[in-house]
C-alpha positions as CSV (number, residue, x, y, z in Angstrom):
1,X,0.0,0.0,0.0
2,X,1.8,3.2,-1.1
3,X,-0.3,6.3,1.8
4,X,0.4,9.7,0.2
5,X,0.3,13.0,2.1
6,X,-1.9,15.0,0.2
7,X,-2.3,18.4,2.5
8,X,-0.1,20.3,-0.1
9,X,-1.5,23.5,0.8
10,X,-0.5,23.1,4.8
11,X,3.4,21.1,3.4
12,X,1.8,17.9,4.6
13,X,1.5,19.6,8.1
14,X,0.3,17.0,10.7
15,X,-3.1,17.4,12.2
16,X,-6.1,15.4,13.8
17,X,-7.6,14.3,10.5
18,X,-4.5,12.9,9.0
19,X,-3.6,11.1,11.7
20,X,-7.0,9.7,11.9
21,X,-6.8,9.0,8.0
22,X,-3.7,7.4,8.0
23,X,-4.8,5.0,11.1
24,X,-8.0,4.2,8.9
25,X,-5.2,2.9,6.0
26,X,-3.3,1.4,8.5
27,X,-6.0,-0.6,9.8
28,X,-7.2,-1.4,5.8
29,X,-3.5,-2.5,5.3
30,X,-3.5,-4.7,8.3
31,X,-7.0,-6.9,7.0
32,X,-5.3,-7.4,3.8
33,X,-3.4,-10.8,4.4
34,X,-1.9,-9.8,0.7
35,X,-0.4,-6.1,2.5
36,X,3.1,-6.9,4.0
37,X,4.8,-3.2,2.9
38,X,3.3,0.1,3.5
39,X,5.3,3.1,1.9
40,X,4.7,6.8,3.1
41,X,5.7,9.7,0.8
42,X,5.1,13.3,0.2
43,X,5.1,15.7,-2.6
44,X,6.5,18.6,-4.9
45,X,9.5,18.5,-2.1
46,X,8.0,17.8,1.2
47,X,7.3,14.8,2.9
48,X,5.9,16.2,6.2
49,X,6.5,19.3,8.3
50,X,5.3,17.9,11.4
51,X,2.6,19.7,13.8
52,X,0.4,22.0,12.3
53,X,0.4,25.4,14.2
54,X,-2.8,26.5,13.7
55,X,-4.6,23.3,15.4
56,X,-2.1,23.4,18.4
57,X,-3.5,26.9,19.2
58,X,-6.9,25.3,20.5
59,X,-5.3,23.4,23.2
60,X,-5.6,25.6,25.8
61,X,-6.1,23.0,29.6
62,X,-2.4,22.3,31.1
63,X,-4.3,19.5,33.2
64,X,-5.4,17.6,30.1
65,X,-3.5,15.7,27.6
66,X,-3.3,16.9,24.3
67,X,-5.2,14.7,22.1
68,X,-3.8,15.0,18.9
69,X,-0.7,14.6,21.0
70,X,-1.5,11.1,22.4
71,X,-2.5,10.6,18.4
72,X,0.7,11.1,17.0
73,X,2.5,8.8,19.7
74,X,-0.1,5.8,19.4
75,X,0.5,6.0,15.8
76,X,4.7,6.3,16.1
77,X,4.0,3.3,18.4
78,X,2.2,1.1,15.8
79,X,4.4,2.2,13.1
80,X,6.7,0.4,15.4
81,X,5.4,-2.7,16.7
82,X,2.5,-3.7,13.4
83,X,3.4,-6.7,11.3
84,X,3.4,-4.4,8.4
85,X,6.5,-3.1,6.9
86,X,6.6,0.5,7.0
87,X,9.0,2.7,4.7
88,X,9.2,6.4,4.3
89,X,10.5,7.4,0.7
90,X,11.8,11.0,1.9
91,X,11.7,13.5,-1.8
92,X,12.8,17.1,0.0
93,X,12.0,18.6,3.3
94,X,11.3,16.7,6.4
95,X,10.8,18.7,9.8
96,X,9.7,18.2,13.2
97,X,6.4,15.3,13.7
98,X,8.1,14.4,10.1
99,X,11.2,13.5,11.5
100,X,9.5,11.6,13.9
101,X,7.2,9.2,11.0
102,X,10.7,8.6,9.2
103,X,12.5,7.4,12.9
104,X,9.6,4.8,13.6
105,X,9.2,3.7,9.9
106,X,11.4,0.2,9.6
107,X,13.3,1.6,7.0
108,X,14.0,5.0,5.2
109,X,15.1,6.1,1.5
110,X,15.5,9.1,0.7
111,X,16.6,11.1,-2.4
112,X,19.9,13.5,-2.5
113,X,18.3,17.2,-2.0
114,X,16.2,15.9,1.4
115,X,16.7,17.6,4.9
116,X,15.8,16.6,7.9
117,X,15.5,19.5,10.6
118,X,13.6,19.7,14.1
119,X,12.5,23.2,14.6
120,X,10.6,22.7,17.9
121,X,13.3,24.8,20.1
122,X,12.8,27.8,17.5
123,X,9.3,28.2,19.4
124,X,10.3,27.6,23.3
125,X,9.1,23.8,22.4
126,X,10.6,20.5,22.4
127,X,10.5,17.3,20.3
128,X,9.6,15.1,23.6
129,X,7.8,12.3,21.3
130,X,10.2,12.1,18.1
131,X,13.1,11.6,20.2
132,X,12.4,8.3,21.8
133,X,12.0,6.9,18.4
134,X,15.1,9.2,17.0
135,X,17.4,8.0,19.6
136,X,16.4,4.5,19.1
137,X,17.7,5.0,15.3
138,X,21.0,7.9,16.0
139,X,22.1,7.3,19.2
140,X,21.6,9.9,22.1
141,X,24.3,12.5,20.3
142,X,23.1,13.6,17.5
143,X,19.6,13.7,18.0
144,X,20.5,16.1,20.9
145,X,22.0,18.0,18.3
146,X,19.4,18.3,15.7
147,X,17.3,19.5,18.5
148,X,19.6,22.0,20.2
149,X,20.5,23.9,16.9
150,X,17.7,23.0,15.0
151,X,19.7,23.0,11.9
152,X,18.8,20.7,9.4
153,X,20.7,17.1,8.1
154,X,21.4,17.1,4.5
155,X,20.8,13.5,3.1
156,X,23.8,12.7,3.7
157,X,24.3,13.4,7.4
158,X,21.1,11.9,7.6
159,X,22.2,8.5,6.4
160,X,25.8,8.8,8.4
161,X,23.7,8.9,11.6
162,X,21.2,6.5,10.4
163,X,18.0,8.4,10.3
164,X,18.4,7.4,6.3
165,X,19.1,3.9,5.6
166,X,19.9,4.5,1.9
167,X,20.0,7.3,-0.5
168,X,19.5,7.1,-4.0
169,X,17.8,10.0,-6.9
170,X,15.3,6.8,-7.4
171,X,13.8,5.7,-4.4
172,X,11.7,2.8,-6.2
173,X,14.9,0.8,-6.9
174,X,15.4,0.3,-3.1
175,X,12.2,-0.5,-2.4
176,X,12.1,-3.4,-4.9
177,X,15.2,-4.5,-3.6
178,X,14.4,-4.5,-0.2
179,X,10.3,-5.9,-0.9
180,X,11.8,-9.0,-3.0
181,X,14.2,-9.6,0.5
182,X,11.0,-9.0,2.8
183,X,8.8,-11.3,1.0
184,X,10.8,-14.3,2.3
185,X,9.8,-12.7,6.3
186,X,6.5,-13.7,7.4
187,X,4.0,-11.4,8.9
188,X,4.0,-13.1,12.5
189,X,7.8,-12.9,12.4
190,X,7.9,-9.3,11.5
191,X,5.8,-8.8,14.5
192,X,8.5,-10.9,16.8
193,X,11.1,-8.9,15.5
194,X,9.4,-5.8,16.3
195,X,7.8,-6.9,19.6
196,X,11.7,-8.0,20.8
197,X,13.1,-5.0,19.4
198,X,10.5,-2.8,21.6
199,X,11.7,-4.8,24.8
200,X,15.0,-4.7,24.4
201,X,14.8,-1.0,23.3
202,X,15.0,2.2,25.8
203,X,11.3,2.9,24.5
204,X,8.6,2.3,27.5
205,X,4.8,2.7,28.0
206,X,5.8,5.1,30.7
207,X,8.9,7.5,28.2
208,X,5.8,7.5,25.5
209,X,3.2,8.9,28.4
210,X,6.1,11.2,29.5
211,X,6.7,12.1,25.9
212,X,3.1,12.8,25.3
213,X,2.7,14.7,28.8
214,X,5.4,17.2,28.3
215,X,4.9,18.2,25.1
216,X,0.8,19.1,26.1
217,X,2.3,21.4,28.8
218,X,5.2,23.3,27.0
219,X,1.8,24.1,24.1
220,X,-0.1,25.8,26.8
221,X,3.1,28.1,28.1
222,X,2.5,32.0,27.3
223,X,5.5,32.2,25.7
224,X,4.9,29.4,23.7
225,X,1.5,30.8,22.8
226,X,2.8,34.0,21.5
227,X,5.3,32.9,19.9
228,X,3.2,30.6,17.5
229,X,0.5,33.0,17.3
230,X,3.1,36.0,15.8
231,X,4.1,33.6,13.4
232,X,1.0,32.4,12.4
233,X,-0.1,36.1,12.2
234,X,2.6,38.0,11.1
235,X,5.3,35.7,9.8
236,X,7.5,36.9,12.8
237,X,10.1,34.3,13.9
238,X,10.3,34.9,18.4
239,X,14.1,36.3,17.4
240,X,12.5,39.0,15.3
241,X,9.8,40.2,18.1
């Protein structure tokens, strides 16, 4: 099943209904005995450019957690632990909740002229619920760095810290290559692999609450809040206030 993000006019921003509309392909994937690969892409140069702004601006209760928060983790989770395959074929720019789709994916291509950046710090916020999942790919390093400066990875850098398995200016020749090797795994042993993986890994029920909980309070900070909304309403980046 190829799942293209189609919200061209927001750069394939995330937001409740894509999450919910990429669950419901999930789930179609999953009844399909013939579905073992499910491939995520973007378009005209983006892949995804992670939360969208304008939706995180209704979430205004510090007590509550953020639903389209807990969202985007479940479905990081599942990208990690389904018997489906999961690949991201990465054509451009990849930022923030992006970043975080390409980390739990099983495996990532990406053409040449793709970036990978987390911008979260830029706004007073932080990429609590990519970074389990980035971590689990870079080690603890550089994914500290790629949030600290929030520069972005050329392809390149990408794939020396292993956020990129394998670049190449065709992305459909690796995914035959790797399908024709992934045909020869069963589902149910896709799911072991996984399911071992996850237990052996630093990722926990408890890091992905965390994840989810910290990230719902640092959206409702006044700072935050302002910040977003000058943006959103004047194009004003907090250094130029």
């Amino acid at each position: 099943m190829r799942l293209t993000f189609n919200r061209k006019s927001h750069r394939n921003a995330i937001n409740s209904q894509l999450l919910h509309e990429l669950n419901e392909a999930l789930d179609e994937a999953e009844r399909d005995s013939a579905c073992s690969i499910v491939i995520l892409e973007g378009q005209d140069g983006v892949f995804c450019t992670g939360m969208d702004l304008k939706e995180a601006m209704y979430f205004d209760d510090q007590t509550a957690l953020n639903p389209m928060s807990e969202q985007y983790m479940r479905t990081l989770k599942r990208f990690a632990s389904t018997r489906l395959i999961i690949i991201a074929s990465v054509d451009g720019q990849v930022i923030a909740g992006g970043v975080g789709f390409c980390a739990a994916s099983d495996l990532v291509i990406a053409t040449p002229r793709s970036q990978f950046s987390l911008s979260e710090a830029i706004w007073g916020l932080l990429p609590a619920m990519v970074l389990p999942y980035l971590i689990r790919r870079t080690g603890f390093q550089p994914a500290y760095r790629m949030t600290l400066t929030t520069m972005a990875l050329t392809a390149e850098e990408a794939r020396l810290v292993r956020l990129v398995d394998e670049l190449d200016e065709q992305p459909e020749r690796w995914i035959r290559k790797w399908s024709q090797s992934l045909e020869r795994v069963t589902p149910s042993t896709v799911g072991h692999i996984k399911g071992y993986f996850r237990k052996i890994g630093m990722i926990t029920d408890e890091m992905e609450r965390l994840a989810v909980e910290e990230i719902s309070r640092l959206v409702t900070l006044p700072e935050v809040k302002s910040n977003i909304e000058n943006f959103l309403e004047h194009q004003r980046f907090p250094w130029n206030k």
